[in-house]
C-alpha positions as CSV (number, residue, x, y, z in Angstrom):
1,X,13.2,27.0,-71.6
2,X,9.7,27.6,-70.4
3,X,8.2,25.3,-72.8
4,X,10.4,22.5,-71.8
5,X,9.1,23.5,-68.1
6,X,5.4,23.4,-69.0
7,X,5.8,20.3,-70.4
8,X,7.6,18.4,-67.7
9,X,4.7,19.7,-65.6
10,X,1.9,18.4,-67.4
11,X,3.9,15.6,-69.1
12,X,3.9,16.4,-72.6
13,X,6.3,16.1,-75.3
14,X,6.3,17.6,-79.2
15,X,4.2,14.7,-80.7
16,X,1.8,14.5,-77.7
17,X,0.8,17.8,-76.0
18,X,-1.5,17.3,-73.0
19,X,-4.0,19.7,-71.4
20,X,-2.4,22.3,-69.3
21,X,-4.5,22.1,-66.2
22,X,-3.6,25.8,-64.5
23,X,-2.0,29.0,-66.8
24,X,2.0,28.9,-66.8
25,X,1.4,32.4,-65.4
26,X,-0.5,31.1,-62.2
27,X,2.0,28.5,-62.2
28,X,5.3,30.7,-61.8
29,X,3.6,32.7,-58.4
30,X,4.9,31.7,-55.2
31,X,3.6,28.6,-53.5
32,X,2.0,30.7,-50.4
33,X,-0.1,32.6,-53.3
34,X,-1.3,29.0,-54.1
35,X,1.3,28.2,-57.1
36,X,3.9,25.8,-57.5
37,X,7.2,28.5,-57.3
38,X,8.6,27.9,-60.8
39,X,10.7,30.3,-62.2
40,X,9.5,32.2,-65.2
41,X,12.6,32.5,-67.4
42,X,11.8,34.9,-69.5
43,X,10.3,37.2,-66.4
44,X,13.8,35.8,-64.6
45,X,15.3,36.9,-67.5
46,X,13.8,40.3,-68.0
47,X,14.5,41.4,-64.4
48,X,18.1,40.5,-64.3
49,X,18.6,42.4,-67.5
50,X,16.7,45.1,-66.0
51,X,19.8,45.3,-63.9
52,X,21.6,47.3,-66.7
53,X,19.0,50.3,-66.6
54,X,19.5,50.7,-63.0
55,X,23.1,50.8,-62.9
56,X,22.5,53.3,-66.2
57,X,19.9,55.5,-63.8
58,X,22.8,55.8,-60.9
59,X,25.9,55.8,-63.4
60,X,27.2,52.9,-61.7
61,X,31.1,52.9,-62.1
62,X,31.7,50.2,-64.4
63,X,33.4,50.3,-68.1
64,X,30.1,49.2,-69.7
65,X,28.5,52.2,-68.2
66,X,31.1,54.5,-69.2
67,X,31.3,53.4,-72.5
68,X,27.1,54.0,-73.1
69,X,27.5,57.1,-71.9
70,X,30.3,57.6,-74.3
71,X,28.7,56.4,-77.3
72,X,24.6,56.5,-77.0
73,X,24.2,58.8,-74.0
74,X,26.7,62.1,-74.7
75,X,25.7,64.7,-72.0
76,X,25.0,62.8,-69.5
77,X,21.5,62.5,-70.8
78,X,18.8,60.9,-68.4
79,X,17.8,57.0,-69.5
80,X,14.2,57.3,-68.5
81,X,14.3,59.8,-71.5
82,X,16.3,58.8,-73.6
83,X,15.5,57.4,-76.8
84,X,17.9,55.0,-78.6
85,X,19.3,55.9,-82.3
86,X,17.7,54.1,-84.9
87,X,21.3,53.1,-86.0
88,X,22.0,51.7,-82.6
89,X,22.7,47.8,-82.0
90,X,20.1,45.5,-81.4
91,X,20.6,45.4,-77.6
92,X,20.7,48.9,-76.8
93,X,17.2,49.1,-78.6
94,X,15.7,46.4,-77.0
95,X,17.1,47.1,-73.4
96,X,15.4,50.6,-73.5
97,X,12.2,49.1,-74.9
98,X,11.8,46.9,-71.3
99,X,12.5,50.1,-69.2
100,X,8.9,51.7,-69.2
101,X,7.6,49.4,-66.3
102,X,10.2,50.3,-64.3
103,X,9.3,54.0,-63.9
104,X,7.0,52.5,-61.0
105,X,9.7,51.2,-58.7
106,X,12.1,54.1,-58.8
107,X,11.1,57.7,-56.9
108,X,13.3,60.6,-57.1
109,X,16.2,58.0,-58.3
110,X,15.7,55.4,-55.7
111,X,15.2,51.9,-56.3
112,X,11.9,51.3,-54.3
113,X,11.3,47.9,-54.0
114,X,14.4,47.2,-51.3
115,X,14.6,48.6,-48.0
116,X,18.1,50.1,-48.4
117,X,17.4,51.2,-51.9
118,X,20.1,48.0,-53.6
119,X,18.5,46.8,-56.7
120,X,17.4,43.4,-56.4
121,X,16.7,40.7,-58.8
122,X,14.6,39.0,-57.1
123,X,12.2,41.6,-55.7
124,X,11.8,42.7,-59.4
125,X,11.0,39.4,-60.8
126,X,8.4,39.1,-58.2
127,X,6.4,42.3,-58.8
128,X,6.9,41.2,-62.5
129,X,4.3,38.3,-61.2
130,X,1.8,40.9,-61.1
131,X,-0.9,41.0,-57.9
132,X,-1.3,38.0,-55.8
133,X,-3.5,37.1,-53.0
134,X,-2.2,34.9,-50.6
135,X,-3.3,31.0,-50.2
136,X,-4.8,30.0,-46.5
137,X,-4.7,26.7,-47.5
138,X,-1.0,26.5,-48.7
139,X,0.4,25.1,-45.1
140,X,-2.2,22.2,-45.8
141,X,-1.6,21.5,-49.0
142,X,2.3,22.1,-49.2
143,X,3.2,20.1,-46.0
144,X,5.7,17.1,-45.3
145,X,3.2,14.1,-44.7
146,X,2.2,13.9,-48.0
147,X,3.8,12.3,-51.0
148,X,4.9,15.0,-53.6
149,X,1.9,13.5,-56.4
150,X,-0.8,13.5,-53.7
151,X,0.4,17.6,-52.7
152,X,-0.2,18.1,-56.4
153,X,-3.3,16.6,-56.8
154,X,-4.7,18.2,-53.8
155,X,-3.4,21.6,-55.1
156,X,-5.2,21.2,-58.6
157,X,-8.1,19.9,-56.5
158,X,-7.5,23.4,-54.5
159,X,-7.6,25.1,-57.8
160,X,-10.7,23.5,-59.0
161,X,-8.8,22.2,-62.4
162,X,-8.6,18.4,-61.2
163,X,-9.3,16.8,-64.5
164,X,-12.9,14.5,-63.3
165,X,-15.2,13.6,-65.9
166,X,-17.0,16.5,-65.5
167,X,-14.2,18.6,-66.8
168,X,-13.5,16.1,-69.1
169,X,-17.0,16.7,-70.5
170,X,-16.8,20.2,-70.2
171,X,-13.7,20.8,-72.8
172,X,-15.2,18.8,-75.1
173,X,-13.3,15.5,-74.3
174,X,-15.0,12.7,-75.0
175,X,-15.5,9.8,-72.5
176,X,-17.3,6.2,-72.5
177,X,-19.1,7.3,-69.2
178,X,-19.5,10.5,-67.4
179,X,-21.0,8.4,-64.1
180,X,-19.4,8.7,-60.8
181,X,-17.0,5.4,-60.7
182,X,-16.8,4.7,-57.1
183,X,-20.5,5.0,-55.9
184,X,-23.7,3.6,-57.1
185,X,-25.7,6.9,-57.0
186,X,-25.4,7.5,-60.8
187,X,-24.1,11.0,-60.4
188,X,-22.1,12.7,-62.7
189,X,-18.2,12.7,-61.1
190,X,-17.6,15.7,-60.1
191,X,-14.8,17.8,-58.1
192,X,-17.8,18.7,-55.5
193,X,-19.4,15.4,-55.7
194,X,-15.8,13.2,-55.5
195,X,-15.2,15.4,-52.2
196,X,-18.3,16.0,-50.8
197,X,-21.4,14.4,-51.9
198,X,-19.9,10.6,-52.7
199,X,-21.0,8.4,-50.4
200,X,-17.8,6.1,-50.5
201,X,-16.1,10.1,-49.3
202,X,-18.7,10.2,-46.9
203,X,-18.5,6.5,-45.4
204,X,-14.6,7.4,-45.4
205,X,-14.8,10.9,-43.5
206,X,-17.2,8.8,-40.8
207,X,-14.8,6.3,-40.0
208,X,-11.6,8.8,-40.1
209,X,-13.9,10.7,-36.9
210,X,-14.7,7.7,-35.0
């Protein structure tokens, strides 16, 4: 699912694969932490599973619980712990082979990443994300005056990954000419120069201040 994701991003399909401009793990942050807020799947998918071990940590009253505890856990063993039988089914194995991370967000068997202590799918996907630093620019880029392809483009542009002819150059893609295309000053296009130094930008940003 998050291959058929990356792709409708960056518009490829099997026979043509096109250049993914930003990482799909930059990609799945938050749009205040300058990403584009796509869910992860598999990180989705990871936390919601992760579910399980915290109901198993508080031996949550359900029938799936009792029946672990029945059948992999005799004596009330503790999960963080435990270690599955090698004769064990598939799932079992591979649901205590995601619970090491989650050592961090329990303390002294409280969940730590909630106020009141609930587990929470979505606060464990997100510090699945990893560290983020928060976006000044994200109110200006991610606003409602702009058309949703020009709020991508000036993301990427924020990201420094809009594909010029520079970058082109750069990653070993060849093109007929690396020249600036809307100026006459035979400079080599540029994110810096297409914003800053072009003088059709410049004759632009002179009229938009008169």
């Amino acid at each position: 699912m998050d291959r058929k994701c990356r792709y409708y991003v960056w518009g490829s399909i099997d026979e043509k694969r096109k250049v993914a401009l930003v990482s799909w793990k930059k990609i799945c942050k938050p749009k205040k932490n300058g990403a584009l807020n796509i869910k992860s799947c598999k990180l989705w998918n990871i936390a919601s599973v992760r579910k399980r071990i915290w109901q198993l940590a508080t031996k949550a009253d359900s029938l799936w619980i009792r029946w672990v505890y029945g059948v992999y856990m005799r004596g009330n063993q503790d999960i963080w712990i435990h270690t599955p039988p090698v004769d064990s089914i598939w799932y079992w194995r591979k649901l205590n082979s995601i619970k090491s991370v989650m050592t961090n967000w329990y303390n002294n068997g409280t969940y730590c990443l909630t106020i009141n202590g609930a587990y929470s799918v979505s606060r464990s996907y997100i510090s699945l994300l990893g560290s983020m630093e928060k976006m000044l620019e994200a109110d200006l880029v991610w606003n409602n005056i702009m058309l949703p392809r020009h709020r991508f483009i000036v993301w990427l542009a924020n990201q420094e990954k809009l594909l010029t002819k520079e970058r082109l150059i750069r990653v070993h893609i060849p093109v007929d000419d690396g020249m600036c295309c809307v100026c006459d000053e035979n400079k080599v296009e540029s994110q810096l120069h297409l914003f800053t130094e072009c003088s059709w930008t410049v004759k632009l940003q002179d009229e938009l201040e008169m």
